[in-house]
C-alpha positions in Angstrom: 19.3 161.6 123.5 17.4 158.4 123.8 17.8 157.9 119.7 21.4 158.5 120.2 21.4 155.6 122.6 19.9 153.3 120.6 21.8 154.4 117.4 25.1 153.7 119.7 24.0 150.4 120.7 22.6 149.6 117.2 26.4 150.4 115.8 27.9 148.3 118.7 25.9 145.1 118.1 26.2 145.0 114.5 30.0 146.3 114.5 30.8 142.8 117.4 29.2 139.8 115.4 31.9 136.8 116.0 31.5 134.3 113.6 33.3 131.0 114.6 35.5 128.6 112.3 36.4 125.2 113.1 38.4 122.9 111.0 36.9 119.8 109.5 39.9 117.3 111.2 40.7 119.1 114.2 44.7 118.0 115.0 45.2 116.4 117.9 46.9 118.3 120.4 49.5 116.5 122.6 49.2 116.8 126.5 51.3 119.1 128.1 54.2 117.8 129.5 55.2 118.8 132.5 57.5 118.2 134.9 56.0 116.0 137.9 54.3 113.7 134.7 57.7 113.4 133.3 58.8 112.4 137.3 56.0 109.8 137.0 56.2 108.2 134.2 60.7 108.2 135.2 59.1 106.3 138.4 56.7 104.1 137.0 59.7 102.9 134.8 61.9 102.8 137.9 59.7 100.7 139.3 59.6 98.2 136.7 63.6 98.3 136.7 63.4 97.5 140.7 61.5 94.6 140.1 64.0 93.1 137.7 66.4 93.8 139.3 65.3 91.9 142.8 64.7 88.9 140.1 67.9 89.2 138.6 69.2 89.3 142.7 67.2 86.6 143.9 68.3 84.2 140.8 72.3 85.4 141.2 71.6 84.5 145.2 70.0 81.1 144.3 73.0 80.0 142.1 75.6 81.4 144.4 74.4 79.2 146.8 74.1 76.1 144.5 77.8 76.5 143.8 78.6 76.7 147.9 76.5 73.8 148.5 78.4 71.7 145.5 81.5 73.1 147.2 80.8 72.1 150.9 79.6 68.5 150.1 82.9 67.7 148.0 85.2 69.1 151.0 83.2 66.7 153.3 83.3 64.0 151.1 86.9 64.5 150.5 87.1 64.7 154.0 85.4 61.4 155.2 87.4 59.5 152.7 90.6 60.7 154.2 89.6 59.7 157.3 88.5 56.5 156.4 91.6 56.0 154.6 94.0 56.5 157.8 92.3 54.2 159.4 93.4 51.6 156.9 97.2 53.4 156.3 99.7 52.0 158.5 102.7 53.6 157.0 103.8 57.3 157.3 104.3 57.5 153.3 100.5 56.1 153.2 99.5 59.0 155.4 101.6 61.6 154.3 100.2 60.9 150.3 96.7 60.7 152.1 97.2 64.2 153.4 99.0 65.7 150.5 95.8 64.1 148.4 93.2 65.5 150.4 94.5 68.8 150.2 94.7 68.4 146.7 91.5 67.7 146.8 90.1 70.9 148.1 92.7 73.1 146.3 90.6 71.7 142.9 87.3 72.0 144.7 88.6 76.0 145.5 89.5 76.6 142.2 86.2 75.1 140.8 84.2 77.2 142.9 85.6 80.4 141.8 85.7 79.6 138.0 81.6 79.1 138.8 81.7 82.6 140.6 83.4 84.3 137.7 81.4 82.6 135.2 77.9 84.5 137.0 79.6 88.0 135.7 79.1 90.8 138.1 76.3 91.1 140.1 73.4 93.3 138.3 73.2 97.0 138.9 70.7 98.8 141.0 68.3 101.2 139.4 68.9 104.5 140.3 65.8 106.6 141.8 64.7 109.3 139.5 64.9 113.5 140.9 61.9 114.5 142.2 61.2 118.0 140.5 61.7 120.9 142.4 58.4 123.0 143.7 57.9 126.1 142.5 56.8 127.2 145.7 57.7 130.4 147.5 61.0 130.7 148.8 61.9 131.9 152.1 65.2 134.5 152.0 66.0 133.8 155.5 66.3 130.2 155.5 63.5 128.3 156.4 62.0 131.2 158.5 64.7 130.9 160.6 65.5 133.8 162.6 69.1 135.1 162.8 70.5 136.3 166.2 
């Protein structure tokens, strides 16, 4: 019996010998992708996107209000020198081509100021927030563990 054994084992042992192969340039495997890296690197990017995006905001803002500035002080200049010039008009007609020239004035000055509006284009678009991946957690049949009454 104990021969047998040993015989059984002997087979075993020598029958089981792995012998182990590895290439000489191994291939490089690529990193699994799954979902939450492919949510990362979408928010890392989103990120980046943000950030030029407040820029681009910021510069539109800054020239906006360049071009209201330019507009305000040429309506109070116009302004001021229409009412220095009634002082000086004794006429109606003088008055009258005063008025009709100060509102000519600001009809240009209008008109300039939205040609320098439409010249900015549209305003830039926000980046949209990638989809966080779904969990692939247990789900609940009854809502939430929510009892029903």
């Amino acid at each position: 019996m104990r021969a047998a054994q040993i015989s059984l084992l002997a087979v075993l042992f020598s029958s089981c010998t792995f012998v182990a192969h590895a290439d000489s340039t191994p291939t490089p495997t690529p990193a699994p992708s799954t979902s939450i890296d492919v949510y990362k690197a979408a928010m890392e990017q989103f990120k980046r996107d943000r950030e030029a995006f407040a820029v681009a905001m910021r510069d539109r803002v800054q020239k906006i209000r360049v071009i209201n500035q330019t507009f305000d002080i040429s309506v109070k200049k116009a302004r001021q020198d229409s009412r220095n010039a009634m002082q000086v008009a004794v006429k109606p007609e003088q008055k009258s081509a005063i008025n009709t020239n100060l509102k000519s004035i600001i009809t240009n000055a209008i008109i300039a100021r939205e040609e320098a509006l439409l010249e900015l284009g549209e305003p830039p678009v926000p980046p949209t927030e990638p989809v966080r991946p779904a969990k692939n957690g247990p789900m609940m049949k009854d809502g939430g563990g929510k009892k029903n009454r």
